[in-house]
N, C-alpha and C positions, 0 to 999 in steps of 0.2 A: 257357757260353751267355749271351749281353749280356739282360737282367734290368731294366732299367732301364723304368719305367714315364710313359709322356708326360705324366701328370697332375700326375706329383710335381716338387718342387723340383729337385732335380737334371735332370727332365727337360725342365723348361724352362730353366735354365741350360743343358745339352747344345744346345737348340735356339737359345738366344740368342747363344751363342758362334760356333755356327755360320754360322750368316744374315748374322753381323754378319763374320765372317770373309770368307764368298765372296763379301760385297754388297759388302764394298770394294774388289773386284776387280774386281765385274760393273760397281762405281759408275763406276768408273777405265774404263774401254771405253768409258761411252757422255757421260761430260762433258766430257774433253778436247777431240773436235771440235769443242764451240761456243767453244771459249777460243784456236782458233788464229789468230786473226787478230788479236788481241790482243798475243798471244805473239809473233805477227809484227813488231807495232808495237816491242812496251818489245824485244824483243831484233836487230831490225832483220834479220831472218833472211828467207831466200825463200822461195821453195816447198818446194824440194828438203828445207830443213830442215822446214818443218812436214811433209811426207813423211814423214822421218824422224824426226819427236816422237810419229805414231801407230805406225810400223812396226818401230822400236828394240822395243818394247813387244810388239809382236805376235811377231816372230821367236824371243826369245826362251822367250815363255808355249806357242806352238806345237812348237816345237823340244824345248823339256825337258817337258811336262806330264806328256807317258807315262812317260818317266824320275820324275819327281815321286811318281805312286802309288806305281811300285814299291819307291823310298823310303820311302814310308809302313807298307808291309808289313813291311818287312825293321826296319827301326829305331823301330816304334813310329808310329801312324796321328796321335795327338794331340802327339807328342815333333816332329814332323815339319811338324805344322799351324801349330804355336807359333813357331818359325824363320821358316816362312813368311810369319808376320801379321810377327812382328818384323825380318826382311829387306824387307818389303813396306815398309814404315811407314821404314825407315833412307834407305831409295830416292827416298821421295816426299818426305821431306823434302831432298835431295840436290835431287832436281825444283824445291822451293819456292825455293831459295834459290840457285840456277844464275845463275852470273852471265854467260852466255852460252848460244850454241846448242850448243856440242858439250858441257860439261856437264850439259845438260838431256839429249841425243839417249842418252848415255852411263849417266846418271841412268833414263832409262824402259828400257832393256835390263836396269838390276838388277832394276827393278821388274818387269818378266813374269819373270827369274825365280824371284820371289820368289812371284808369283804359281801359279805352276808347282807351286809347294810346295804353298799351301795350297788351292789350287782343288779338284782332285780330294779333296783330305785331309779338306775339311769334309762331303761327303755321306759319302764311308769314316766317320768318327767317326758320324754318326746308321744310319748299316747296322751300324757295329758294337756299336752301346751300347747301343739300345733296343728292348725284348721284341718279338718276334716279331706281338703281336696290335696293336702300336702303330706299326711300324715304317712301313706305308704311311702312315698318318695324319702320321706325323712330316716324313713323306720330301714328302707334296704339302704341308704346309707350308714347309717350308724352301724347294720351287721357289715356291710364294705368294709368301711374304714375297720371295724374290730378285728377281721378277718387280717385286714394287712398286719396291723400291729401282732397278731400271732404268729404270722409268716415272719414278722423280722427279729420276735422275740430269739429263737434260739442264735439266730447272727449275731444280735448284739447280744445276747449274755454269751456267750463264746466270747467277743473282744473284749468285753470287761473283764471276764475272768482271766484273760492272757495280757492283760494290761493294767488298770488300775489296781485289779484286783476283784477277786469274790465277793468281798463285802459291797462292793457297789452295785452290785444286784439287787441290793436291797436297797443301798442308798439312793438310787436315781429317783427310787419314788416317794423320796421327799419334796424334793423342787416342783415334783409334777402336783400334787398335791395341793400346794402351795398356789400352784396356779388357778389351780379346778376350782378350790375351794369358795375364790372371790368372786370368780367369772360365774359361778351357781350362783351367789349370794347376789351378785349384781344385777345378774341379766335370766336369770329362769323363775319364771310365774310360781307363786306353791300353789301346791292342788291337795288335795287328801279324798278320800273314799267316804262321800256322804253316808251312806249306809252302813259305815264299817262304826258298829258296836258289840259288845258285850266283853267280856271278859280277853285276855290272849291264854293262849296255850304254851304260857311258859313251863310246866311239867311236862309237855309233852314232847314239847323242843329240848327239852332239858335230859329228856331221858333217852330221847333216839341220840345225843352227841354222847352221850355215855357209855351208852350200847355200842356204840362203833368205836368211840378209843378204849373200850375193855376188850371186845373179839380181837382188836386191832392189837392191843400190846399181847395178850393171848396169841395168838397167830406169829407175832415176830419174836415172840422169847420163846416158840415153844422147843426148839429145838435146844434150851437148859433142860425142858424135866422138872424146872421147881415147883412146889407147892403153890406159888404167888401165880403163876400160869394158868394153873389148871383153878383155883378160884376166880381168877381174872373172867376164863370163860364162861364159869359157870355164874357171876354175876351178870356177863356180859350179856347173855342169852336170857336171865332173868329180867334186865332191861329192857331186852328185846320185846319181852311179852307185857311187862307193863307198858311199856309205851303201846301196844294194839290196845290193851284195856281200857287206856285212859282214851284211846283215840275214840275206842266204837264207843266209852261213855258219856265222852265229854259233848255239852251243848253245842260249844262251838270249837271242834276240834280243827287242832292243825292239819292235818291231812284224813279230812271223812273217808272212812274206809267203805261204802257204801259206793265210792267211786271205782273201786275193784271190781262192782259186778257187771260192769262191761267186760265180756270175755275178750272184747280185742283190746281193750286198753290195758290187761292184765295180762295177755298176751305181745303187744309188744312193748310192755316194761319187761319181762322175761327177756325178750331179745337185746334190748338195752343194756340191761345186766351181762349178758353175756359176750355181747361187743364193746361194752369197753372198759370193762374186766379184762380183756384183752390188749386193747388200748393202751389201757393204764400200764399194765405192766409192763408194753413193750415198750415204751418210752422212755420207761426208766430207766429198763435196762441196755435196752441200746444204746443212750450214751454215755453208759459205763463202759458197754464193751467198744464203741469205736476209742474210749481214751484209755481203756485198761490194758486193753488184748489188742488193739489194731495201731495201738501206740499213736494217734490223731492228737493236736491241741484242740486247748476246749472251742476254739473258735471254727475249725474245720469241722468238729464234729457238731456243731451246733447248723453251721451250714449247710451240712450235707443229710440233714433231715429236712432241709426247706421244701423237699417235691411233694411231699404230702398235703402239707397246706397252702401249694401255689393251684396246684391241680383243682382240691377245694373251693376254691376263690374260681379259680376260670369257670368251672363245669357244673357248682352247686345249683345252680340256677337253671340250666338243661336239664340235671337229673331230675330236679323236681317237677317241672315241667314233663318231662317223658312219662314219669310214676303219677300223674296226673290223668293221663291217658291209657297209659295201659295197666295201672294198678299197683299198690305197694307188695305183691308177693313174690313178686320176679325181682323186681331189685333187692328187696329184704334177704332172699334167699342167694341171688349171685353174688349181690357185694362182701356176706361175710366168708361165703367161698371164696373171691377175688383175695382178700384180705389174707386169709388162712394161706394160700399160695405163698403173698408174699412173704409173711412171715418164715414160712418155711425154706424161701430162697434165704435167709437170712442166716441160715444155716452156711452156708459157702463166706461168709465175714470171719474173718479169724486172722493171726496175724501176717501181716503183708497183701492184706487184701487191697484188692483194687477199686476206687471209687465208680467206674465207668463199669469196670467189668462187675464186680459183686456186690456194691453197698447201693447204686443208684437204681437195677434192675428190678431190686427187691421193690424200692420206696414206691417207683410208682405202680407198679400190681398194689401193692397195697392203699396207695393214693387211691387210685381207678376202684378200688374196694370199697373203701371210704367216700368217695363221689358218689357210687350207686347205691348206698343205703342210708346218708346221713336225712338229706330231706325228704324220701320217703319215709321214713323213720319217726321224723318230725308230723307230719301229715296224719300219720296215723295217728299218732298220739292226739290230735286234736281233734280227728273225725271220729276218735270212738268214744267221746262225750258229746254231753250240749253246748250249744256255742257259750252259756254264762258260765260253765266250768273251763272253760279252754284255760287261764290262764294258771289255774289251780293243775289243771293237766299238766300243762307244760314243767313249771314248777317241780310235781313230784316224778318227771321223766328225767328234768335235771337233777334232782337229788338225788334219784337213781343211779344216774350214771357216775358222779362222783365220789359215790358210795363202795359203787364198784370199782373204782379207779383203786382208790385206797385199800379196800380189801384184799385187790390183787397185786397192789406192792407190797402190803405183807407177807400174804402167802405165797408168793411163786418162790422169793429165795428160798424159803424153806422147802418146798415142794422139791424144787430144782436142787436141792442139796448144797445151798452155799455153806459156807460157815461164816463166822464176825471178820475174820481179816481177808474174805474172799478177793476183793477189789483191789488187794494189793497182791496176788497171787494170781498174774494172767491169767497161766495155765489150767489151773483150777475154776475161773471166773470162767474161761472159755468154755469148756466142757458145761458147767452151771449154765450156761445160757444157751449152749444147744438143745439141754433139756428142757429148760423154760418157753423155748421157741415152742418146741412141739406140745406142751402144755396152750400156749396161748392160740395155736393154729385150732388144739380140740376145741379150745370153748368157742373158737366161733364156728366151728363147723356145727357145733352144739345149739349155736345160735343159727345158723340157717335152716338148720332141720326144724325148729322150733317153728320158726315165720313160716315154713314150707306147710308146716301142720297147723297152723294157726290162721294167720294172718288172711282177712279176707277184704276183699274191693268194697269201701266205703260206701255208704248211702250217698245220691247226687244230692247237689246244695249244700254240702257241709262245709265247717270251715276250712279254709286254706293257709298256710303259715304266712306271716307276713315277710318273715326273715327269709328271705329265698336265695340271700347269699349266706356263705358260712364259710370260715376259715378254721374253726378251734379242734384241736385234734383230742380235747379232753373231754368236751362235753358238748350234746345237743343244746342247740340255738336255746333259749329262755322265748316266749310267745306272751303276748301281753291276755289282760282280760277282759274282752271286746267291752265291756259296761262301764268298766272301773279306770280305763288307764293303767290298771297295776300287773305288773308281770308276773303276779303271784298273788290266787286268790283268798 
């Protein structure tokens, strides 16, 4: 039984190691987008490659994560973590010092899967170390503290990129690594998943990160026409269904599909999909456009998306509480309306815009958006299983939503009609991103009609998120697996 008490030296080592583990994960998701237009300049690359400097990254961290926990069980939860920080950290340094765009694109696919490792491994390590009467308190610090570190991701990559430089974006997280690594090795207990046997489902992880970098490069070249596109998707979509074959055949499949026939949990992965498929996209491109078309350095514009994830951090904890009580279909359904609003205030940013008057109004309608659906969102997802799949839930709501990130930084430019040298073409990026706006307001209007139609008031006694604070604007919180310690069944 993990023993480990939160007051003591050890247990704030356990908790520093941790924080500082997944924050350079979560840091890494939300600082790269203010640094691409940069990255654009010194490596003279188009679109398609900054496309491909967030989506390399994504494929792979969505692709393997589930695979990741179960690593963690089988070989040891902190033996597992430690790889991960030290694979992450080999990566980003690869990233800093890429002398080019295809070893940078090459460079961030190590890095998600590196990430892959230790993402799930650091909440596993605090479920599996610490007593029993400390364990919530430890667990909503660890999302605390992760939530800050994503509020202050886009501030400090803004200064680095308008100071040191771009590349130390990637380089800071060497030294952090560096640190993590010992401070695990010295001070956090290993644990591993007594039960966890039989074979892994490396085919089957293998074939969903395939499936999504073929749709993925399919999707961002489609607008060549060449031959290599249209078999890209047409493998990509063949992936797609081997990876269900192998899942609904295999003994002990990565993601059992028999978990679909909860109609609300396959109802709000749908909503997932759909909010932040939206998300994703607008990230991206928002700070493009505050440095493209509103002519901002990367440091203000990384700034001036802080209200989205300070809001998060204040009020996650209310919302879920409120959506406690009077149910997840009314949050589900206003927040991605809230969200859609702001988006489409987003529309008035172009250039000479005013921060106070048109960039700040949007952030927090869409903040206020994102407060009201993320831990409902969460909630459901764990009350429409049993509590021994919760962690397996959570898992593939997070891969979901990652999935969707990437997806839809491929396709909106294309949808939105950019071209390869958009980003150096305001004018033309400006227009592109009014369209993109209105694309991203549909899908989640899409996604509230969905929850409005779906989504119904849990059975009482079910589980509860432990994570009840949240700051990440890219993905739903990760939820441990109340048996196992592991945040990924």
């Amino acid at each position: 039984m993990p023993d480990v008490r939160l007051a003591s030296p050890q247990g704030r080592w356990i908790l520093f190691t941790t924080v500082l583990g997944s924050g350079m994960a979560l840091l890494d998701s939300t600082v790269v987008n203010v640094a691409l237009p940069r990255i654009g300049e010194d490596l003279d690359a188009d679109l398609a490659a900054l496309q491909w400097t967030v989506n390399a990254y994504l494929v792979t961290l969505a692709g393997l994560i589930l695979l990741g926990g179960a690593l963690g069980d089988r070989f040891g939860r902190r033996r597992v973590f430690v790889v991960g920080v030290l694979w992450f950290a080999a990566a980003s340094l690869l990233c800093g010092i890429a002398p080019n765009e295809g070893v940078l694109i090459a460079a961030r696919a190590l890095q998600g899967a590196g990430g892959a490792l230790l993402t799930p491994g650091s909440l596993a390590l605090i479920q599996a170390s610490f007593h029993a009467d400390d364990r919530g308190r430890a667990v909503g610090l660890w999302s605390g503290f992760g939530g800050i570190g994503a509020a202050v991701g886009p501030f400090l990559g803004g200064w680095l990129v308008d100071g040191p430089g771009w590349r130390w974006v990637f380089l800071i997280n060497v030294p952090l690594a560096l640190l993590c690594a010992p401070v695990a090795v010295r001070h956090v207990p290993e644990s591993s998943g007594a039960e966890a046997e039989g074979r892994f489902d490396v085919l089957g992880a293998a074939l969903g990160a395939v499936a999504l970098a073929l749709v993925t490069y399919a999707l961002i070249g489609a607008g060549d026409g060449s031959p290599l596109v249209v078999v890209s998707a047409v493998a990509g979509l063949a992936a797609a269904v081997g990876f269900v074959l192998v899942e609904k055949r295999r003994p002990g499949p990565m993601m059992p599909l028999e978990i679909f026939a909860s109609r609300q949990f396959s109802a709000v992965n749908g909503v997932t999909l759909c909010v932040y498929a939206a998300f994703g996209g607008f990230f991206f491109l928002a700070a493009l456009q505050l440095q493209v078309v509103v002519g901002w350095s990367a440091l203000a514009a990384g700034t001036a998306l802080l209200p989205t994830t300070a809001l998060m951090l204040l009020l996650s904890a209310r919302s879920g509480e409120l959506a406690d009580r009077i149910g997840p279909r009314l949050p589900l359904t206003v927040g991605p309306l809230l969200c859609a609003a702001g988006v489409l205030m987003m529309l008035r940013v172009g250039p000479g815009a005013s921060y106070a008057v048109d960039v700040l109004p949007a952030l927090l309608v869409l903040g206020l958006g994102m407060v009201a659906l993320v831990a409902p969102l969460t909630a459901s997802v764990l009350a429409s299983v049993d509590t021994a799949r919760a962690g397996l839930a959570s898992g593939v709501n997070n891969a979901a939503a990652r999935a969707a990130g990437l997806l839809a930084v491929a396709a909106l430019p294309l949808l939105a009609g950019m071209g390869p040298e958009a980003f150096r073409q305001p004018e033309r990026f400006d227009a592109a991103f009014d369209r993109a706006m209105l694309l991203c307001a549909g899908i989640l209007v899409a996604g509230a009609l969905l929850a409005a139609a779906t989504v119904r008031r849990p059975a009482p006694g079910c589980r509860r998120p432990e994570c009840r604070t949240h700051g990440s604007v890219a993905v739903p919180p990760l939820e441990a697996d109340p048996r196992r310690g592991s945040s990924i069944a």
